[in-house]
C-alpha positions as CSV (number, residue, x, y, z in Angstrom):
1,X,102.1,110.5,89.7
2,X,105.0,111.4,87.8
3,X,104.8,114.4,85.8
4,X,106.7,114.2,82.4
5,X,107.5,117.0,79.6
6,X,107.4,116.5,76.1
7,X,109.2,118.3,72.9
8,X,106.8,118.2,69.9
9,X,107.7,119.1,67.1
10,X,105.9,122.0,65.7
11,X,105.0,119.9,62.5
12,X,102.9,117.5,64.6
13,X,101.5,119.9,66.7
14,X,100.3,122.3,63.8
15,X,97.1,119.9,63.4
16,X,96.2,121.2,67.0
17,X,93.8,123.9,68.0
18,X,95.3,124.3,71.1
19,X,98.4,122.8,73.0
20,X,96.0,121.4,75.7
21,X,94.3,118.9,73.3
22,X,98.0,117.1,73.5
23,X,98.8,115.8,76.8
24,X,95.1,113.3,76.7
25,X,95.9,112.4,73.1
26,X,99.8,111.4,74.5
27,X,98.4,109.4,78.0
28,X,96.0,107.7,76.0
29,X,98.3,106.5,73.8
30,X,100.9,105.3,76.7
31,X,98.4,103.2,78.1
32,X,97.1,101.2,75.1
33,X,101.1,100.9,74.8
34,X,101.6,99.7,78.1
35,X,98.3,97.6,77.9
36,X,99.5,96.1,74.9
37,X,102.9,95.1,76.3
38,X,101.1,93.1,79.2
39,X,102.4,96.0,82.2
40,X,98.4,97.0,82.7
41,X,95.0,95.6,82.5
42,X,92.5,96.6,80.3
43,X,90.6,97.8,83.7
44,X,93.7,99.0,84.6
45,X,93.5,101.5,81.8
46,X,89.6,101.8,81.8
47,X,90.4,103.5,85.3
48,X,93.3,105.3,84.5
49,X,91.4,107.1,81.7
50,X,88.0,107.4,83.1
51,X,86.8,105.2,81.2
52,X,84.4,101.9,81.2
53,X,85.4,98.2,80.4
54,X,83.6,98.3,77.4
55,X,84.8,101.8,76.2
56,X,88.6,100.8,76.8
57,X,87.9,97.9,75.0
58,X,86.4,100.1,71.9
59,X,89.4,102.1,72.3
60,X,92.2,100.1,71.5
61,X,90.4,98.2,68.6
């Protein structure tokens, strides 16, 4: 898996507790992305995230 790093600015990251709550909030947003331009499935992105169908579904509502 390729292993990215990010520059957030601190104004974003402010409504944080913790830095660790960012990296989930930024791959779950990538895959509805990626989902949405047609390059996953939506069990694709279930899987990616741990997820079920249904919850992936909820998700991206």
């Amino acid at each position: 898996m390729l292993t990215i790093q990010l520059e957030i600015p601190e104004e974003i990251s402010a409504y944080y507790d913790s830095p660790q709550q960012l990296p989930p909030i930024v791959y779950a947003d990538f895959l509805a992305q990626e989902f949405q331009k047609g390059h996953i499935s939506l069990g694709q992105g279930a899987q990616l995230l741990g997820l079920t169908y249904d919850s992936m579904f909820k998700f991206l509502k």
